[in-house]
SEDREN-674864 format. One record per residue (C-alpha): residue number from 0; residue in three letters; x, y, z. Coordinates in pm, 1 decimal, padded with zeros to 6 digits. Layout:
REM residues N
ATOM; resi; resn; xx; yy; zz
ATOM; NUM; ALA; X; Y; Z
...
//
This chain:
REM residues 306
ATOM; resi; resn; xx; yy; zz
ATOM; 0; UNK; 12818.2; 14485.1; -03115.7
ATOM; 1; UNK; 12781.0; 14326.4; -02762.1
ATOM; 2; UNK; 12603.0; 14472.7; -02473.6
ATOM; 3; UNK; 12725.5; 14421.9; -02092.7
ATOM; 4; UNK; 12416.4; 14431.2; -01963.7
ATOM; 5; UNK; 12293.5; 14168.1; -01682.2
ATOM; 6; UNK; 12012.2; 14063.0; -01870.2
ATOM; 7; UNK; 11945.5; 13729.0; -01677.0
ATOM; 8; UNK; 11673.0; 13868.2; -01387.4
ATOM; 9; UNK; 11565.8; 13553.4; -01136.3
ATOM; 10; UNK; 11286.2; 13324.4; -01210.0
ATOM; 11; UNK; 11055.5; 13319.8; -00888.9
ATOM; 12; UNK; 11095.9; 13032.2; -00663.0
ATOM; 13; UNK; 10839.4; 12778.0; -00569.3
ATOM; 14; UNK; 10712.0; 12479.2; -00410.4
ATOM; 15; UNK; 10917.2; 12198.6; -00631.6
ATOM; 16; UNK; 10708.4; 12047.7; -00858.7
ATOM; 17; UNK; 10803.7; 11667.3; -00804.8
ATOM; 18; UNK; 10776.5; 11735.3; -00456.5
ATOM; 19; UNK; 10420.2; 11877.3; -00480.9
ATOM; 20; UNK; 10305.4; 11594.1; -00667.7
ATOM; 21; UNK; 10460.1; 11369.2; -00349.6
ATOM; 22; UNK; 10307.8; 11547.4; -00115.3
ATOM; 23; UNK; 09907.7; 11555.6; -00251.9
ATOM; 24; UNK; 10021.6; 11168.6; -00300.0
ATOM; 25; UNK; 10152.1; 11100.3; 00028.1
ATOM; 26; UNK; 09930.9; 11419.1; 00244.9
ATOM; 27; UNK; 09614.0; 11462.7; 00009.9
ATOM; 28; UNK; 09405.6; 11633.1; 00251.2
ATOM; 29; UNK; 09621.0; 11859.8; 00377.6
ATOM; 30; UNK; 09731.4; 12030.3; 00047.5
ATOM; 31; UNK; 09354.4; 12000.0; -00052.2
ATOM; 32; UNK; 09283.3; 12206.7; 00292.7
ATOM; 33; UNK; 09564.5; 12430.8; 00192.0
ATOM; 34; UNK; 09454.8; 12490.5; -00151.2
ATOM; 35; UNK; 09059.6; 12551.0; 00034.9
ATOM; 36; UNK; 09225.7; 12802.6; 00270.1
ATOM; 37; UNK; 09037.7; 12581.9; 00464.6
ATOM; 38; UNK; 09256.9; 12648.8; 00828.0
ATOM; 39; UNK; 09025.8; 12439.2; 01071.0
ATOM; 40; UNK; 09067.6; 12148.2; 00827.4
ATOM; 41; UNK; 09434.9; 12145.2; 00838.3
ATOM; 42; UNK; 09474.4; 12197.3; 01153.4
ATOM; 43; UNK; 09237.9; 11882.7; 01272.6
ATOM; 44; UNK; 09395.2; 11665.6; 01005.4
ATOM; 45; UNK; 09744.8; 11732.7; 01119.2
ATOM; 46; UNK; 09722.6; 11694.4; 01488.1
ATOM; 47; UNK; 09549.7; 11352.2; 01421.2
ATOM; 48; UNK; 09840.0; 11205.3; 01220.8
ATOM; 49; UNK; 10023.3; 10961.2; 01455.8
ATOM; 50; UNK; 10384.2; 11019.0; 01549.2
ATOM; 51; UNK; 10519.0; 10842.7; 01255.5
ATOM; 52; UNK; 10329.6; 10995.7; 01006.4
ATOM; 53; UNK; 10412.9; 11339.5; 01138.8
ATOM; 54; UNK; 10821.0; 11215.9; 01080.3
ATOM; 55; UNK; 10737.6; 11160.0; 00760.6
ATOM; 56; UNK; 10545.1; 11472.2; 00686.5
ATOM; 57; UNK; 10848.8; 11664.1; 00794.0
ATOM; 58; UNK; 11137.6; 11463.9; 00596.8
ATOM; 59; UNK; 10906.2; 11368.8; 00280.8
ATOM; 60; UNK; 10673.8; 11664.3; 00195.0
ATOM; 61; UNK; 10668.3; 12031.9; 00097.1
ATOM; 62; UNK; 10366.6; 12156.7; 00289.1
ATOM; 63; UNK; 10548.9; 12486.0; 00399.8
ATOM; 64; UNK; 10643.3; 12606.4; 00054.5
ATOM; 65; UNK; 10293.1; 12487.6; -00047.2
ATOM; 66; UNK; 10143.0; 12727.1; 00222.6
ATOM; 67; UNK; 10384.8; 13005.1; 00152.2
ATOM; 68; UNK; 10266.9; 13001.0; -00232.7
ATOM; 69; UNK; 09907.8; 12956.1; -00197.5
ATOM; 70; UNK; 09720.3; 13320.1; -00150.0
ATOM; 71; UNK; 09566.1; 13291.9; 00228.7
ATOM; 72; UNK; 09371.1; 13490.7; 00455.6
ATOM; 73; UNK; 09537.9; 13644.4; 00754.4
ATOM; 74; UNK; 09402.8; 13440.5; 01045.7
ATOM; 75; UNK; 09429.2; 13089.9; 00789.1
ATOM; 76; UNK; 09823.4; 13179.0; 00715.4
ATOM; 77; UNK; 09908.4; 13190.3; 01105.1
ATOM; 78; UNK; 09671.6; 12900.1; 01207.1
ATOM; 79; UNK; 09802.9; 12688.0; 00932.8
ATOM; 80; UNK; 10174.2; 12811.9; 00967.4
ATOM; 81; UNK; 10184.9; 12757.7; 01345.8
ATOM; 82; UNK; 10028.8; 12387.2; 01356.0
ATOM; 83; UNK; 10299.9; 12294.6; 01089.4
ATOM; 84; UNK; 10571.3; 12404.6; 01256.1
ATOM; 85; UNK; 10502.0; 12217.9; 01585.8
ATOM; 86; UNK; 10552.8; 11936.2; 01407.1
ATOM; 87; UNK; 10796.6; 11996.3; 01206.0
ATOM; 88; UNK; 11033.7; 12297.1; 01300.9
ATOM; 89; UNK; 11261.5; 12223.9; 01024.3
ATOM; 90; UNK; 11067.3; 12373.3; 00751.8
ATOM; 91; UNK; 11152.3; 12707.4; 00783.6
ATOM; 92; UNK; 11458.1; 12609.1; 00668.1
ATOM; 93; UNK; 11629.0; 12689.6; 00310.6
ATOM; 94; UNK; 11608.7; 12332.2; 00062.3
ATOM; 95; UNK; 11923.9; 12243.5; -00145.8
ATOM; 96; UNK; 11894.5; 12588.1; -00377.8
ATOM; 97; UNK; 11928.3; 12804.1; -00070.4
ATOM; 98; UNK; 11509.0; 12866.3; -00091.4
ATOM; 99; UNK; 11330.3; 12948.3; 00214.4
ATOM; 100; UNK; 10935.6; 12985.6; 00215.9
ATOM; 101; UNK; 10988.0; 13352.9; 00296.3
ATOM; 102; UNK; 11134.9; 13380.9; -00023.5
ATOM; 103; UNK; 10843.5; 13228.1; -00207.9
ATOM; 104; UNK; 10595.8; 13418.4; 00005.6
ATOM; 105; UNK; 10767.5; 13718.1; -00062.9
ATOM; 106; UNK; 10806.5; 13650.3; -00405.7
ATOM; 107; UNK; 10401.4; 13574.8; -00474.1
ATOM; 108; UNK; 10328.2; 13927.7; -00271.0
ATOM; 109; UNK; 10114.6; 13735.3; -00040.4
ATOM; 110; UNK; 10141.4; 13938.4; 00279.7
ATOM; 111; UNK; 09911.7; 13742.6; 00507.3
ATOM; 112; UNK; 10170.4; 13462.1; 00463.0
ATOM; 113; UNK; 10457.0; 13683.3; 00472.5
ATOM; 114; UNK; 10344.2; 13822.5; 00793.1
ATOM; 115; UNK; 10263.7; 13429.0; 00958.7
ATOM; 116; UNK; 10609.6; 13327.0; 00826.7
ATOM; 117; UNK; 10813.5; 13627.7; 00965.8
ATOM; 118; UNK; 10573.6; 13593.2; 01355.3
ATOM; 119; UNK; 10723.3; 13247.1; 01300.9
ATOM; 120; UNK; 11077.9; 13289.2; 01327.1
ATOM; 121; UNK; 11169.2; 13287.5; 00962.3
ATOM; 122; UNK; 11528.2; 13453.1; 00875.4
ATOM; 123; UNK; 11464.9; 13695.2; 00701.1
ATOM; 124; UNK; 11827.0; 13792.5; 00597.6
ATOM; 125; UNK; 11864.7; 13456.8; 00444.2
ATOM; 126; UNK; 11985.7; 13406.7; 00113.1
ATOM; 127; UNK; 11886.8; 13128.2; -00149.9
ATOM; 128; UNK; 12213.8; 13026.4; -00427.9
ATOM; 129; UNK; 12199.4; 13363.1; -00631.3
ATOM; 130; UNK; 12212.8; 13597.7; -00346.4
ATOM; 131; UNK; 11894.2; 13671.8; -00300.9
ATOM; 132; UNK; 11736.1; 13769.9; 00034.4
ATOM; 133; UNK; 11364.3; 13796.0; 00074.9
ATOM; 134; UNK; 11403.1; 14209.8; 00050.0
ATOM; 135; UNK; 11502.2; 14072.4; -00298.0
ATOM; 136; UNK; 11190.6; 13883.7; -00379.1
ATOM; 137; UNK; 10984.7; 14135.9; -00197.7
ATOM; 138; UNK; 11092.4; 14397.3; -00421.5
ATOM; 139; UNK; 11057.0; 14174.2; -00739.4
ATOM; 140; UNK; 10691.6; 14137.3; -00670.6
ATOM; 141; UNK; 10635.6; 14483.9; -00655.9
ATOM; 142; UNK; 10384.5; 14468.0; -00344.6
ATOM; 143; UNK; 10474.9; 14710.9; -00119.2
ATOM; 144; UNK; 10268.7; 14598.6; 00168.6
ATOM; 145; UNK; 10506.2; 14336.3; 00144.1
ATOM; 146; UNK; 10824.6; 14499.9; 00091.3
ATOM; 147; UNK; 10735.4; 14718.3; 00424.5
ATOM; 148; UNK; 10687.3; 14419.0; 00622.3
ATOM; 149; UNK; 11012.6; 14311.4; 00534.1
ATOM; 150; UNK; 11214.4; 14640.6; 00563.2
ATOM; 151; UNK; 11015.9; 14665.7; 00896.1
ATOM; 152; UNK; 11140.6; 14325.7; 01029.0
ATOM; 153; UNK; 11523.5; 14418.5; 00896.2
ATOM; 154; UNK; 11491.6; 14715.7; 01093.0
ATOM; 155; UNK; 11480.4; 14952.2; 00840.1
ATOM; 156; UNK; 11246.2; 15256.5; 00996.3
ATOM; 157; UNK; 11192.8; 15631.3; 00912.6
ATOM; 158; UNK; 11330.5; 15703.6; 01271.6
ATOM; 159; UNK; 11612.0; 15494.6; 01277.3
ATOM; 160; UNK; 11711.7; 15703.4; 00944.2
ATOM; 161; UNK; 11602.6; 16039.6; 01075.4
ATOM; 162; UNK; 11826.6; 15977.3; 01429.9
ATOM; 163; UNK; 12104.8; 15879.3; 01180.6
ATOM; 164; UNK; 12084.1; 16029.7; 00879.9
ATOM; 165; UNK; 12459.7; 16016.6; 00796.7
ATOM; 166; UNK; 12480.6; 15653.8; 00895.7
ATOM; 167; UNK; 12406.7; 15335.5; 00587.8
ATOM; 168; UNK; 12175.1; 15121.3; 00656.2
ATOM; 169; UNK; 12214.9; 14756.8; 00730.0
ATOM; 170; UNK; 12040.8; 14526.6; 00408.9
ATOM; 171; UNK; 11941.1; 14855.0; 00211.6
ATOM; 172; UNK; 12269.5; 14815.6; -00045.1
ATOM; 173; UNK; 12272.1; 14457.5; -00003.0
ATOM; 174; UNK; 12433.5; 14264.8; -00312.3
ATOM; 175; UNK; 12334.3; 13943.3; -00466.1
ATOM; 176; UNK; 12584.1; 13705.6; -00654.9
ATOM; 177; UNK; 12573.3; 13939.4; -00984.8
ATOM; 178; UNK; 12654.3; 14264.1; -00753.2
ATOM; 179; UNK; 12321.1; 14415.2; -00791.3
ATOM; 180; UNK; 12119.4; 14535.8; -00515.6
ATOM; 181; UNK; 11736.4; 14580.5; -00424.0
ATOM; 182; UNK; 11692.9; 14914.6; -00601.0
ATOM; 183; UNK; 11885.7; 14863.2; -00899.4
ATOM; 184; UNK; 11554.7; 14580.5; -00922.6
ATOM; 185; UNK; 11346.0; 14820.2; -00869.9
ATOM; 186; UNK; 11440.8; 15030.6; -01138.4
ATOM; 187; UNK; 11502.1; 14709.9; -01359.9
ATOM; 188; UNK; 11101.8; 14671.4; -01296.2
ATOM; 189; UNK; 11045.3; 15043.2; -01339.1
ATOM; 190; UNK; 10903.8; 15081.9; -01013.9
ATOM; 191; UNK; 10914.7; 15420.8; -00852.1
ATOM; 192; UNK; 10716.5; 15325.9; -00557.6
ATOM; 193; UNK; 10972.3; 15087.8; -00428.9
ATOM; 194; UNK; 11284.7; 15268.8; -00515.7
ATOM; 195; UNK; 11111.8; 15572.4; -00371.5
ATOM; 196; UNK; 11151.6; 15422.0; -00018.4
ATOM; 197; UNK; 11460.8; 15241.0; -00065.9
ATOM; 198; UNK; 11612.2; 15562.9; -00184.5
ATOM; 199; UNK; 11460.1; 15705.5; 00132.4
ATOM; 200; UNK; 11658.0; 15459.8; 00340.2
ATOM; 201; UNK; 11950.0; 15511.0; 00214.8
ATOM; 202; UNK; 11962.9; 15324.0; -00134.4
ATOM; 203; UNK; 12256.4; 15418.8; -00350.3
ATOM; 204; UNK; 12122.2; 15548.2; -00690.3
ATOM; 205; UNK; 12458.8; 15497.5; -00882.6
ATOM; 206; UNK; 12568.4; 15185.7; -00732.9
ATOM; 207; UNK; 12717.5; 14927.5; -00948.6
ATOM; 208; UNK; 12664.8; 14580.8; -01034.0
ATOM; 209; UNK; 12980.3; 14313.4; -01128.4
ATOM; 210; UNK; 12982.7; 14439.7; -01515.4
ATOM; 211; UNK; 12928.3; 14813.6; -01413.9
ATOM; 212; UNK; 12577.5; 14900.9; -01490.7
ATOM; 213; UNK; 12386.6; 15116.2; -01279.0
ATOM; 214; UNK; 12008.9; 15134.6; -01180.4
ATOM; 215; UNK; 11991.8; 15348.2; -01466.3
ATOM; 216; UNK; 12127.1; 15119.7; -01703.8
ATOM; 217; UNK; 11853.1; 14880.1; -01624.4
ATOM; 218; UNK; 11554.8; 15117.1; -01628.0
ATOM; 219; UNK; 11686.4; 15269.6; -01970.3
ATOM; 220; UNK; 11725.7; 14870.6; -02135.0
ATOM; 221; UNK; 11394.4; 14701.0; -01990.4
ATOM; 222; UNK; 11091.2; 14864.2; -02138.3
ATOM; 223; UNK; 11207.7; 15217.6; -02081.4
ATOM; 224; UNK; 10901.9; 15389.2; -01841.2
ATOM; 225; UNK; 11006.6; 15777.5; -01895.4
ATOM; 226; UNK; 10862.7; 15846.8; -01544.1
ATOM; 227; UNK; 11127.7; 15659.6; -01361.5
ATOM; 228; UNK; 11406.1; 15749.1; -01563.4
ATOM; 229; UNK; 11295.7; 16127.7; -01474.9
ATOM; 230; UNK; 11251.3; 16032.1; -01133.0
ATOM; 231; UNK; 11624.8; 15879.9; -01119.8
ATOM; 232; UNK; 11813.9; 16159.9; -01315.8
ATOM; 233; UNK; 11616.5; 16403.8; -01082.1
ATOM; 234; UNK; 11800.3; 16209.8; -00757.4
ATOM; 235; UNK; 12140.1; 16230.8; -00847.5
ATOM; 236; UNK; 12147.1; 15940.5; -01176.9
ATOM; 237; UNK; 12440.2; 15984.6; -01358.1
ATOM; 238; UNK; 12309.9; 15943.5; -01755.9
ATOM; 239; UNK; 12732.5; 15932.9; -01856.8
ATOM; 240; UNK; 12816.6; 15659.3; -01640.0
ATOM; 241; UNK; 13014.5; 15369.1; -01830.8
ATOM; 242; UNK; 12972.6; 15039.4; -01735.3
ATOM; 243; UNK; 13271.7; 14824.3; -01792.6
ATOM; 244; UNK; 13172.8; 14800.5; -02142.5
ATOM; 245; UNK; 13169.7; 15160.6; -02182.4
ATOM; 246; UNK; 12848.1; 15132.4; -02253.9
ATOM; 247; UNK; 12648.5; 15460.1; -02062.0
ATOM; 248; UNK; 12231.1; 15506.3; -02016.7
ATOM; 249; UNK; 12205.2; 15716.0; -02321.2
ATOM; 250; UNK; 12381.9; 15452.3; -02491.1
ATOM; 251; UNK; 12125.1; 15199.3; -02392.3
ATOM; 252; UNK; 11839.9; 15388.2; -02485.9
ATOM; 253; UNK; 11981.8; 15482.1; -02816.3
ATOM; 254; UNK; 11998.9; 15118.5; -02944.7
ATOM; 255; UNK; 11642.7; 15063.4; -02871.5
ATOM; 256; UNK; 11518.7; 15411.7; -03040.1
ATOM; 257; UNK; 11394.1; 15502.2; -02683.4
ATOM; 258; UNK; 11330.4; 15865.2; -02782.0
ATOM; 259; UNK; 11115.5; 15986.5; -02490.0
ATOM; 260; UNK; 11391.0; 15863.4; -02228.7
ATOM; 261; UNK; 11664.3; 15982.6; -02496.6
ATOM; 262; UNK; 11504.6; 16351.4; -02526.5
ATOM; 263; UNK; 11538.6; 16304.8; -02116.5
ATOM; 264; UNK; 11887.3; 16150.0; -02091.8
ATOM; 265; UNK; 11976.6; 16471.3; -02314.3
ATOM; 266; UNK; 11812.8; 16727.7; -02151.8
ATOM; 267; UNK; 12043.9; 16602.7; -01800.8
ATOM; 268; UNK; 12360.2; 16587.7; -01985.4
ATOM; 269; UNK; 12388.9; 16309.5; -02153.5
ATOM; 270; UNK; 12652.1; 16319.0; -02383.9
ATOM; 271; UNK; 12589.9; 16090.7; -02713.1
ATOM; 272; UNK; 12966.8; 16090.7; -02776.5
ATOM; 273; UNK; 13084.7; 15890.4; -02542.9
ATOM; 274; UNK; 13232.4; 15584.2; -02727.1
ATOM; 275; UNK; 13190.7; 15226.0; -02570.0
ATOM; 276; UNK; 13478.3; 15021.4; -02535.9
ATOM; 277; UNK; 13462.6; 14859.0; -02880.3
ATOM; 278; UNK; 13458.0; 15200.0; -03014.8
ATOM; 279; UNK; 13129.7; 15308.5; -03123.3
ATOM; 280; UNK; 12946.1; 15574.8; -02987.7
ATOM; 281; UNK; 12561.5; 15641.2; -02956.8
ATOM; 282; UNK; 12561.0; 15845.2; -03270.5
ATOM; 283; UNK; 12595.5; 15511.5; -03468.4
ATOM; 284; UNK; 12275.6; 15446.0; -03419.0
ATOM; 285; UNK; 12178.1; 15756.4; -03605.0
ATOM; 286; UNK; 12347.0; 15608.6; -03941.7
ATOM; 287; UNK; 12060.8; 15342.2; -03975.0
ATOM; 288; UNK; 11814.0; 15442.3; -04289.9
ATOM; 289; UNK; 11538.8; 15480.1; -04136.9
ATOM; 290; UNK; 11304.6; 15782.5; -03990.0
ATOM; 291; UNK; 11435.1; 15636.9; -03617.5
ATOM; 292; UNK; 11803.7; 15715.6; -03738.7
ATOM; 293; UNK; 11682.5; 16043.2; -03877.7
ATOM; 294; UNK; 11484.6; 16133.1; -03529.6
ATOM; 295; UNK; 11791.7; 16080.9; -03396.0
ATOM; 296; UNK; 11975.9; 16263.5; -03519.0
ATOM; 297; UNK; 11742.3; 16568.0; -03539.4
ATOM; 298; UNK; 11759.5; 16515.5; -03137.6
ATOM; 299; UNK; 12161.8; 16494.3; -03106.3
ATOM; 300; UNK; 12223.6; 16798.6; -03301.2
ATOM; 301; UNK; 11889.5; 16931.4; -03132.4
ATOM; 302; UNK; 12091.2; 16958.0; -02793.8
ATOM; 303; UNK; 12440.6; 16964.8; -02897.9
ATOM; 304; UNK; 12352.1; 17280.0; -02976.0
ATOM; 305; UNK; 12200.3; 17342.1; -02665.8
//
C-alpha cells in the first residue's frame, strides 16, 4: 500500500559549517563577540580591520548567517547588523542554495535579529532552492512574534483585509517547489495559532499541494493534535477530499488508528468508503486482528448508522 503524502518537510538552514569553522579561523574575535552578544566588541574590532582585511571578510567569511543564527538582544542585533553591512553590503544576499540570513533568522524564531535584518534592507520575498520564502521559515518555527513581523513587512495587515475583504492577498497562498503553502505548514506542525491568522488573511484551507493533499491531510498524518483538526473541519476542511492518490483525511487517520481525529473526521462527514486509487478503502484497516481493528469498526458502523 503506498501513501502520496509529501512526507519530506525542510531541514532548517544555517550558517555552513565549513564556512563557520573558516571564519572563527580567519575572524576569531568577531564570531567570539558574536557568540558574547558582545555588540561594542564587534563593532570596535570591525571598524579597525584595514581595507584589505575588510575585502576579505566580505568574500571569505559567514559572519551574517553567524549573526542571524545566534539568539541576540535587540539593540546588539541592529548594532552588530548595521556595522557589517557597511562593509560588506553583499551579505544580505542569498549563497549558492538560494539561503538568505532572513531565512535562518526566521527559521531560529529570533525576532531581535529578524527585526535588524528586515530595518536592513533584507528581501523578504526571497526564496532559497525549495521555494521557500522567509514567511516559510517563519511559520516553521512557530514564533509568532516572528511570523507578524514578517506578514507585517509583506504587507499583510488587518486593514488592508478589512478595506478588501473580497480581494487575495499577495504572499498569503504562496507555493514552494512541492506546491504547498504557509498554512498547509502550519497545520503540518499542528499549529492553530499560526493558521489562525493566515486563515484570517486570506489562507486557503483546502488548497492543494503537487500530489493533492490538503492542510488536512498533513495535520491528520503528522502526530494527529485533535484540536486543530476540529479547528480546520470547523473552517470549511473538506475530510473527503482525495489527493491524487485517492487517498482522503479519514483515510490518513485510519492507517495510523488515530481514533480521536477519526471519531472527528466522522462526526463532519467523513465517509470511510471512499476507496483510494489502488482500491482499498479505509475500512481495510478495520480487518487487522487486533482491538484497534475492532475499535474501528465499532466507530464505522457507529456513524454509518448515524
Amino acid at each position: 500500500m503506498q501513501f502520496s503524502l509529501n512526507t519530506d518537510y525542510a531541514i532548517p538552514p544555517a550558517a555552513p559549517q565549513g564556512a563557520k569553522a573558516q571564519a572563527y579561523e580567519t575572524h576569531g574575535e568577531l564570531v567570539e563577540a558574536i557568540r558574547n552578544a558582545d555588540a561594542e566588541s564587534f563593532v570596535k574590532t570591525l571598524t579597525s580591520c584595514n581595507r584589505q582585511v575588510q575585502k576579505e571578510l566580505g568574500k571569505l567569511t559567514p559572519l551574517l548567517p553567524i549573526l542571524a543564527e545566534t539568539e541576540l538582544g535587540a539593540d546588539s542585533a541592529k548594532k552588530m547588523t548595521s556595522a557589517l553591512l557597511k562593509v560588506f553590503p553583499e551579505a544580505l544576499k542569498a549563497d549558492a542554495s538560494g539561503t538568505t540570513p532572513l531565512h535562518i533568522a526566521a527559521s531560529k524564531g529570533l525576532p531581535h535579529n529578524v527585526e535588524a535584518l528586515l530595518d536592513a534592507g533584507a528581501d523578504v520575498t526571497a526564496t532559497d532552492h525549495q521555494g521557500w520564502s522567509a514567511l516559510f521559515w517563519a511559520v516553521w518555527s512557530g514564533v509568532m512574534e516572528v511570523v507578524e513581523m514578517i506578514l507585517q513587512k509583506l504587507g499583510i495587515t488587518e486593514e488592508r483585509v478589512s478595506a478588501q475583504p473580497e480581494s487575495s492577498v499577495p504572499y498569503i497562498d504562496q507555493r514552494d517547489s512541492l506546491g504547498r503553502t504557509a498554512y498547509m505548514l502550519a497545520a503540518r506542525n499542528q499549529d492553530q495559532r499560526t493558521a489562525t491568522i493566515l486563515r484570517r488573511f486570506g489562507a486557503d484551507i483546502n488548497a492543494r499541494d503537487n500530489k493533492g493533499d490538503t492542510a488536512l491531510h498533513a495535520a491528520c498524518f503528522y502526530r494527529p493534535d485533535p484540536t486543530v483538526i476540529q479547528w480546520l473541519l470547523q473552517h470549511g476542511a473538506d475530510p473527503n477530499s482525495p489527493n491524487d492518490g485517492g487517498i482522503t483525511p479519514l483515510f490518513s487517520a485510519s492507517a495510523t488508528y488515530q481514533f480521536e481525529a477519526i471519531e472527528m473526521l466522522l462526526k463532519a462527514g467523513g465517509r470511510p468508503e471512499i476507496q483510494a486509487n489502488f482500491g482499498k478503502s479505509a475500512e481495510c484497516f478495520t480487518l487487522a486482528n487486533s482491538e484497534n481493528g475492532k475499535h474501528l469498526t465499532r466507530l464505522f458502523k457507529q456513524y454509518r448508522k448515524n
